[in-house]
C-alpha positions as CSV (number, residue, x, y, z in Angstrom):
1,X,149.9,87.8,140.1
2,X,147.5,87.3,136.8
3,X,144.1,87.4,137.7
4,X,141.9,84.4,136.5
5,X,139.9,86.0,133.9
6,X,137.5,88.3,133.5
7,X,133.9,88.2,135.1
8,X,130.7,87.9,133.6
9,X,129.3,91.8,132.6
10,X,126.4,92.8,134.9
11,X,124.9,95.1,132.6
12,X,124.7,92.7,130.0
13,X,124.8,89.0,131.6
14,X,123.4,90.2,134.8
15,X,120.4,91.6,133.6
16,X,118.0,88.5,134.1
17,X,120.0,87.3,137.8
18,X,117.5,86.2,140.8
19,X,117.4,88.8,143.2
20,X,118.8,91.5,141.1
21,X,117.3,94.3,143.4
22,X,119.4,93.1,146.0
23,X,122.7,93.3,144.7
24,X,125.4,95.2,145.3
25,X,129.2,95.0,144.3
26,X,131.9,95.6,147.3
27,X,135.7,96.4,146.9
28,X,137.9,94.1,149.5
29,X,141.2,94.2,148.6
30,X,142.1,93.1,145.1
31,X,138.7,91.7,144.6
32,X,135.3,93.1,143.7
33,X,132.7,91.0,145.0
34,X,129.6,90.6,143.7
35,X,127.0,90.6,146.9
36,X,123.5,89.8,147.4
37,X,122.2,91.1,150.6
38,X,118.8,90.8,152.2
39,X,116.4,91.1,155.3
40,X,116.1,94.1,158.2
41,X,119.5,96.2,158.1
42,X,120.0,95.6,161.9
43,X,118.8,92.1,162.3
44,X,121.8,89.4,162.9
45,X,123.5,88.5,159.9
46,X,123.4,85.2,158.0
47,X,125.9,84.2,155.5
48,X,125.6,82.1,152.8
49,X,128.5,80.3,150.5
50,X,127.9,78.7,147.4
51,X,129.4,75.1,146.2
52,X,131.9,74.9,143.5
53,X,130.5,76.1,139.9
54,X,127.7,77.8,141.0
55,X,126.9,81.5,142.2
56,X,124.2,83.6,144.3
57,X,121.7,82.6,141.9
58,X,121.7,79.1,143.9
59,X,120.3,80.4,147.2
60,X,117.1,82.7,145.2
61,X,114.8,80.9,147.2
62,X,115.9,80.0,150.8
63,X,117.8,83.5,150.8
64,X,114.4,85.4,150.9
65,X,112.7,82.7,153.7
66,X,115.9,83.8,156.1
67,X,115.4,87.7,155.7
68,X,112.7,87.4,157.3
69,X,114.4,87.3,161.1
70,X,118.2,87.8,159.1
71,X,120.6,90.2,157.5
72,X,121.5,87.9,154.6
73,X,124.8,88.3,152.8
74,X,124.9,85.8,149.8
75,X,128.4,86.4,148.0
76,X,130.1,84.6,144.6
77,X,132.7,83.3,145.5
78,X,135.9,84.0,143.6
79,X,136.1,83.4,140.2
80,X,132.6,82.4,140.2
81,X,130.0,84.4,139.2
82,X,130.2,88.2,138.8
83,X,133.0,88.6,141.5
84,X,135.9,90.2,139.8
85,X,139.7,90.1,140.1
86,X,140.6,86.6,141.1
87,X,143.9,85.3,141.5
88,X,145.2,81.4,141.5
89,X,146.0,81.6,145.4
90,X,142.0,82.8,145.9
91,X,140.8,79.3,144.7
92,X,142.1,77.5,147.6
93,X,140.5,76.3,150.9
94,X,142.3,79.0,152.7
95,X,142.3,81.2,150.2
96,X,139.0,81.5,149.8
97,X,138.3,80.9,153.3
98,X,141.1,84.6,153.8
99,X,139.4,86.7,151.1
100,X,135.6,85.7,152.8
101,X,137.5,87.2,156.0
102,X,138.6,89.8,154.5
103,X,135.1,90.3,152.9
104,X,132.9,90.3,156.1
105,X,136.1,92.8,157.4
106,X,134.9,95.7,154.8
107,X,131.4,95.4,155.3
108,X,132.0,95.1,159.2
109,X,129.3,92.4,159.9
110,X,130.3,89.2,161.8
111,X,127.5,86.5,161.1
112,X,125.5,85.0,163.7
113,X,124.7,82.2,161.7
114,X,126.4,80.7,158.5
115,X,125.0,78.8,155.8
116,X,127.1,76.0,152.8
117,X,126.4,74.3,150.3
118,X,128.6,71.7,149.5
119,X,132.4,73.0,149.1
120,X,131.1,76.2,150.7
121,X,130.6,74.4,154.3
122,X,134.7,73.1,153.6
123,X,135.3,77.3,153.8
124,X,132.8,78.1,156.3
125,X,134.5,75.4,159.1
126,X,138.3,76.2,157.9
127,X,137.4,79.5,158.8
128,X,136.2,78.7,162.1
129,X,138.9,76.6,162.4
130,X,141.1,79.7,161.6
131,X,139.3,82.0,164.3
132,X,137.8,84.3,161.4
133,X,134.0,83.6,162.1
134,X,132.7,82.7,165.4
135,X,128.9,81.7,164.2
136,X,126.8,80.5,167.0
137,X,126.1,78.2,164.4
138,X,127.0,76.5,161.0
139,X,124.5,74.9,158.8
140,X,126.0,72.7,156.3
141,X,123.7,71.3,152.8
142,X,125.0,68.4,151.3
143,X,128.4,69.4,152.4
144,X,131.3,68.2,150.9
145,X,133.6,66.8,153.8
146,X,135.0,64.0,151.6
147,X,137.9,63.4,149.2
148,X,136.0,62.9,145.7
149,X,136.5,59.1,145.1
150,X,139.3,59.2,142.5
151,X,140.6,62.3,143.5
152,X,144.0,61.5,142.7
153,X,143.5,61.2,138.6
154,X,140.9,64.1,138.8
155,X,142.7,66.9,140.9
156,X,146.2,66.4,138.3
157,X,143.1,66.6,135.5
158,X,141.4,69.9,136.3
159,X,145.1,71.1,137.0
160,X,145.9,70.5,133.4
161,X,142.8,71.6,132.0
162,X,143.0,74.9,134.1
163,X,146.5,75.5,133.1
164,X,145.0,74.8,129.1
165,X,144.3,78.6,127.6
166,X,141.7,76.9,125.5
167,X,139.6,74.4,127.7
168,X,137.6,77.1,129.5
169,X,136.4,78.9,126.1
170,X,136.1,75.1,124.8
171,X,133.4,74.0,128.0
172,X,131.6,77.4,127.4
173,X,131.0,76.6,123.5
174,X,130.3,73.4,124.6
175,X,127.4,74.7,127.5
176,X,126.3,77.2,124.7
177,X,125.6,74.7,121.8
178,X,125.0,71.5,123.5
179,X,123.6,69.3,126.1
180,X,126.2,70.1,128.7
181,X,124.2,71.6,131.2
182,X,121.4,69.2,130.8
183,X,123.9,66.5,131.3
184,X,125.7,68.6,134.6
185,X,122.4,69.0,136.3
186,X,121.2,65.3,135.7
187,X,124.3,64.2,137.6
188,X,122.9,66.1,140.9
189,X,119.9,64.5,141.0
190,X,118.1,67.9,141.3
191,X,115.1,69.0,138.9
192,X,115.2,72.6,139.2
193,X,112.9,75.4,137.8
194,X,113.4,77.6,135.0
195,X,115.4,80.8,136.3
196,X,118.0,78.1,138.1
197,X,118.6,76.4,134.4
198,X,119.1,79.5,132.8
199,X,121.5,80.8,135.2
200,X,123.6,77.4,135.2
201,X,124.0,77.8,131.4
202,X,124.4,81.4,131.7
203,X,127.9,80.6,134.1
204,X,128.8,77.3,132.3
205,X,128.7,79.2,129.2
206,X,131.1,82.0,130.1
207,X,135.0,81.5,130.1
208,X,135.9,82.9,133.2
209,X,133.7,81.3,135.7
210,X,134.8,77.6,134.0
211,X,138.2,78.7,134.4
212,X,137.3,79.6,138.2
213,X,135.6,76.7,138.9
214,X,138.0,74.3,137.1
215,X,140.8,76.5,139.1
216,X,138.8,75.5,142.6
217,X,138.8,72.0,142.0
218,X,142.2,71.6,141.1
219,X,143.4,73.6,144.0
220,X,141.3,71.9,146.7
221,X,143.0,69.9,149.5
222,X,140.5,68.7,152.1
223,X,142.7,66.8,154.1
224,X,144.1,69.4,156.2
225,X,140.8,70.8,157.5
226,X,139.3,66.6,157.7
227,X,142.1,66.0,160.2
228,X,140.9,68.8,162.4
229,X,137.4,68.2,162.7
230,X,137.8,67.7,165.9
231,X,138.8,70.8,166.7
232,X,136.2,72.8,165.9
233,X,134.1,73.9,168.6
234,X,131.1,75.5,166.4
235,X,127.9,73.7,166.5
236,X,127.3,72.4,163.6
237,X,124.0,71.0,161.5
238,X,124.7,68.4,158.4
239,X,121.8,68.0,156.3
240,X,121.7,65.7,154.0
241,X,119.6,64.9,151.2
242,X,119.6,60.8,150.8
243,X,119.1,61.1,147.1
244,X,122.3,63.0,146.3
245,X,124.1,61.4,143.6
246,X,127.5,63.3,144.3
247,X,127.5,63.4,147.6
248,X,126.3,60.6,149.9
249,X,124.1,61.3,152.8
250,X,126.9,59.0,154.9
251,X,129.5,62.1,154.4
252,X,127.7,64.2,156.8
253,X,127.0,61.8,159.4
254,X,130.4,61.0,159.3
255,X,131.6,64.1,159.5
256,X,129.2,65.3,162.4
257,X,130.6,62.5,164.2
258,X,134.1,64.1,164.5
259,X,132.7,67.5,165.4
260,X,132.6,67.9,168.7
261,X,129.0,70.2,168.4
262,X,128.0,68.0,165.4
263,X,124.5,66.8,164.3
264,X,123.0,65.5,161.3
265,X,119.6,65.7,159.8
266,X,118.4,64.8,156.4
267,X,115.8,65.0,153.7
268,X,114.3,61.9,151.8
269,X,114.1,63.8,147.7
270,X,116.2,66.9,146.3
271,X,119.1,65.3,145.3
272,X,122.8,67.5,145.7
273,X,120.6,70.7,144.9
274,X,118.2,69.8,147.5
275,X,118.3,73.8,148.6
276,X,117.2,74.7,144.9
277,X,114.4,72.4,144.8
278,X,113.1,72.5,148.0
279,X,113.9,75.6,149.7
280,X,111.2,75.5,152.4
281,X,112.5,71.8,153.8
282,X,115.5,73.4,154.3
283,X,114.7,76.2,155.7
284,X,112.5,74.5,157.8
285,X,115.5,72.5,159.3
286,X,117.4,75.2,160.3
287,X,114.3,77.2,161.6
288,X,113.3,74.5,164.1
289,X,117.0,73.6,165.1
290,X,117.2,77.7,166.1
291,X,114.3,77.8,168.2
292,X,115.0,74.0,170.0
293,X,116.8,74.1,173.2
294,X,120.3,73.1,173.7
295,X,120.3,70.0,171.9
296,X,123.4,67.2,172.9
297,X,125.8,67.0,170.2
298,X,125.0,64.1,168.4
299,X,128.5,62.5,168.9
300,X,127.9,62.3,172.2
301,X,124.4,60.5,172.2
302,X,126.0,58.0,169.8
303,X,128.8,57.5,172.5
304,X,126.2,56.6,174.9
305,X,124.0,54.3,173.2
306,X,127.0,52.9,172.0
């Protein structure tokens, strides 16, 4: 099967990335991952997955705040990034969701705790779902539990354009010369710093991670995994940022009403990127829902008041 492209170069693109120090590149099965990995070498380890079109680059601040007490693992996902050797089948919910498996597999490290941003919370419950993580407990930001309201024109869309040899080398021009990533990063809401600008148009502007994230969206079913929220047994904490333009705060309390271990929490300002602009909030949240006692799924006290 023809691999989606060709990554960005480390040596040459790479050279500026957050958290260079910490990188390393890992060899699971046809893919070569790029992996950023943090904190005491035997503390628990703490995964994090990136949302569709971004990269490692996107965790540079809460990543660091988690080392403290975690073994952090903070991989591109296929065809994002600087992970090499993607294939169509890889840019699917499950397929993404096998070669994460097959990931944590080579490095032998199951994670305690797991960590997604948008589309990455999709892969981290499939794959609880699936049996291939048993977290004692999944932290979703601004997760993406919802079919994208027009869905049905869009998905066909980035089919087509993925399929098109020229659109990915078209959007890159476009990123390099002119407002595109201005205009991409207005739409989340966010205001980010400096090093997170440059690394969005760093990846918008290179071929093959377009192609990867064009090849993600037009591949993603949710409906499978939405149907069986019910079945996951994982605890699970949706926070929510109420300003996010792409993803409404109502999408995680909705979903953490179908899990049977769900809960929601939320942040006022951030926007989608809310974990970008305010890493401490976030980390915050998932600091004080570690060290709080049992807490009753949040289904279940809705039951009862209702």
């Amino acid at each position: 099967m023809t691999p989606v492209g060709g990554a960005l170069d480390w040596d040459r693109e790479g050279q500026q990335w957050p958290l260079r120090e910490t990188s390393r590149f890992v060899r699971s099965g046809h893919l070569v991952w790029h992996v950023q990995v943090l904190g005491p070498e035997n503390a628990p380890a703490c995964l994090l997955v990136h949302g569709t079109g971004a990269a490692s680059h996107s965790f540079r601040g809460l990543a660091p705040l988690l080392a403290k007490d975690w073994r952090v693992f903070v991989p591109d996902l296929p065809g994002h990034g600087f992970t090499r050797g993607t294939r169509r089948r890889d840019l699917t919910l499950p397929g993404m969701a096998n070669a994460l498996s097959g990931l944590l597999a080579t490095i032998d490290r199951a994670p305690a705790i797991c960590i997604g941003h948008s589309a990455g919370t999709a892969i981290l419950l499939h794959m609880c779902l699936e049996g291939q993580i048993t977290p004692k407990k999944v932290f979703g930001i601004n997760s993406a539990l919802e079919a994208i309201p027009g869905n049905s024109i869009l998905s066909p869309l980035a089919k087509i354009l993925f399929f098109n040899p020229f659109t990915s080398g078209a959007v890159a021009l476009h990123a390099r010369l002119g407002g595109l990533v201005t205009r991409l990063l207005k739409g989340t809401g966010s205001t980010i710093d400096r090093d997170g600008i440059d690394c969005y148009r760093l990846l918008i502007s290179h071929p093959s991670h377009v192609k990867g994230a064009l090849g993600m969206m037009a591949n993603w079913d949710l409906d499978p995994l939405i149907a069986k929220l019910s079945h996951i047994q994982t605890p699970v904490n949706l926070i929510s940022a109420a300003d996010d333009p792409m993803v409404p705060a109502r999408v995680s309390r909705s979903a953490a009403r179908y899990l049977p271990s769900g809960q929601a929490a939320s942040v006022k300002h951030g926007g989608h990127l809310v974990h970008e602009v305010d890493p401490g909030v976030v980390f915050q949240i998932i600091r004080d829902d570690l060290n709080a006692p049992a807490a009753e799924p949040q289904n279940k006290r809705l039951a009862k008041k209702g």
